[in-house]
N, C-alpha and C positions, 0 to 999 in steps of 0.2 A: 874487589875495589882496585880502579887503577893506582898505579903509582904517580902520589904528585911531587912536584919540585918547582920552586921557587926561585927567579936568578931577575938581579936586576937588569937593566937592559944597556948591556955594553957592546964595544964593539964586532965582538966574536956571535953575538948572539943576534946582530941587525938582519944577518935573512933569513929566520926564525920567524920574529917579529913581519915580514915582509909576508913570509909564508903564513902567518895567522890573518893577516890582511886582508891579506888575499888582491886580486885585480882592482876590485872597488875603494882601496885602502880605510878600512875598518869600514867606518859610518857616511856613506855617501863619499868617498875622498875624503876624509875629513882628515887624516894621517896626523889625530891627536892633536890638529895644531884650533880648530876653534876657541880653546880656553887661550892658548899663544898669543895670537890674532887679535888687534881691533875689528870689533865689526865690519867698516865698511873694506879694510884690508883686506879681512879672509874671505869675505864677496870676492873682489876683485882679484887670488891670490888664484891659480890654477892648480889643479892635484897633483903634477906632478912638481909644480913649487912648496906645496906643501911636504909629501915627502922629502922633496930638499931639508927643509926647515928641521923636523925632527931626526932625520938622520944626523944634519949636522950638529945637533943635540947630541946624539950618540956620540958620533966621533970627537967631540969635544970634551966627552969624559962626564958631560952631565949628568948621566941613567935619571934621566927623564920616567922610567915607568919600570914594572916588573911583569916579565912573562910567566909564566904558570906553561907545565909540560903536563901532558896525563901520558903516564907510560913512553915517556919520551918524545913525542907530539907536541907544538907548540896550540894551547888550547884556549888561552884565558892573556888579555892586557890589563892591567892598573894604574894608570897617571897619577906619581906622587910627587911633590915635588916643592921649593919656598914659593910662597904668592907672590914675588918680585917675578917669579919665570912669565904669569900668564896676565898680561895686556889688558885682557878682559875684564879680572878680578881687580885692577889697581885702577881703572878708569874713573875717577869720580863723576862722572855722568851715567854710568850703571847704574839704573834703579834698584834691579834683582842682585847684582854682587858684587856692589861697592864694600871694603868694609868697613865694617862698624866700629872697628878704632883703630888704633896707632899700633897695638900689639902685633910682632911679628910672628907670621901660622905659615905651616907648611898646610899643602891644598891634596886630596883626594877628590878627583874631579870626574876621573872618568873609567868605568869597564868597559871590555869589548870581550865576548866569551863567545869563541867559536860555536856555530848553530847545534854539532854533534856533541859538542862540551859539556849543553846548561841545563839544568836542574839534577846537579851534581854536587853542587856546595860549594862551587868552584870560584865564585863571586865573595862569598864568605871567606874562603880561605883564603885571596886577593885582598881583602882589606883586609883580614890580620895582617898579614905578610907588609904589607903598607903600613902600617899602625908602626908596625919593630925597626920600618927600615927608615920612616921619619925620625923616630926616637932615636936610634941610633946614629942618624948622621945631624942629633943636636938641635929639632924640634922641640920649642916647647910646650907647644899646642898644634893639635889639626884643627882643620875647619872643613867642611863638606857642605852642600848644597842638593842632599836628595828628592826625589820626587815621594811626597807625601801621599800613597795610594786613596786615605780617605777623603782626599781632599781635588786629586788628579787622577784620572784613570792610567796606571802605565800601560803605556804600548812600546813597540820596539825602538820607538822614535824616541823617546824621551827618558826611559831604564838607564840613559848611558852612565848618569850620573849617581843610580843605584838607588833603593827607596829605604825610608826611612827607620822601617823596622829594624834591615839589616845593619842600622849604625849604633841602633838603640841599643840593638844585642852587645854590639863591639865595646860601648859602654858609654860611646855619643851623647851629648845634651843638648837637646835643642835651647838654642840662645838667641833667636829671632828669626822672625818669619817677616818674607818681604810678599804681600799677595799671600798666595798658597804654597811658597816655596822658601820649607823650612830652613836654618841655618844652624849648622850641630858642629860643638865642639867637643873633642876631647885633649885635657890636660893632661902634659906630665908631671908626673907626681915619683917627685925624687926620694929615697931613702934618708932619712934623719941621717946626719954627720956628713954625708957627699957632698 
């Protein structure tokens, strides 16, 4: 079994992250910034504006996401982060990820697992790791948006946002479905007296 390790994504670690990229940065250029972006923005935003964008995330001290090493090797991304950070999520003209109340959620939005990486656990062990690092920096709930297998076929194009079993396991509830694409929460749930 390799050795894994888990770091959020700061400045020491941005050509890491560049290096798991790779040349295409992650998903078509997407360089994490589609959930960021209004639609018709990230149309018109070029890839290498887009890596501008989450780099200058990084270097602003946000840790925007957490990388995953296997054996020292940058292998696996995780996008966690408040739903104030992504554009997309707060737009109330979103049909699919408006949301559905006034409650503040931090967002697990997106993986990206190196092709030598996957079917590893490595996805799994990314959204635990997401889950502690919400909670800890004062989340009182996540919210997720995964593709529901019995309902969508996943392909590579659309996995980014992870399927639903693997949320179910983490211990996710689905709390509404817009179409075929469910919407899973999970609370923090504090110890009596804190």
């Amino acid at each position: 079994m390799a050795a894994l390790q888990i770091f959020p994504v700061t400045t020491d670690r941005w050509d890491d992250l560049e290096r798991l990229f790779g040349p295409n940065g992650a998903y078509s250029n997407c360089w994490c910034t589609w959930w960021i972006l209004p639609a018709k923005e990230w149309d018109g935003t070029a890839p290498a504006d887009r890596r501008d964008i989450l780099h200058g995330l990084v270097a602003d001290g946000a840790e925007p996401g957490l990388l995953a090493y296997l054996d020292g090797v940058p292998a696996g991304w995780c996008a966690v982060g408040p739903r104030e950070r992504y554009a997309r999520l707060m737009s109330p003209r979103s049909k699919t990820f408006r949301p559905l109340d006034d409650r503040p959620s931090w967002v697990i939005n997106c993986f990206f697992i190196a092709r030598s990486a996957r079917r590893r656990g490595l996805a799994a062990a990314l959204l635990a790791a997401a889950v502690d690092y919400a909670f800890a920096h004062g989340a009182e709930r996540i919210e997720a948006y995964p593709i529901d297998p019995a309902a969508t076929k996943p392909t590579a194009a659309n996995l980014f946002v992870g399927s639903l079993p693997a949320f179910q396991e983490a211990g996710f509830l689905e709390v509404g479905r817009v179409g075929n694409r469910p919407v899973v929460r999970l609370e923090h749930v504090r110890a009596a007296g804190r």
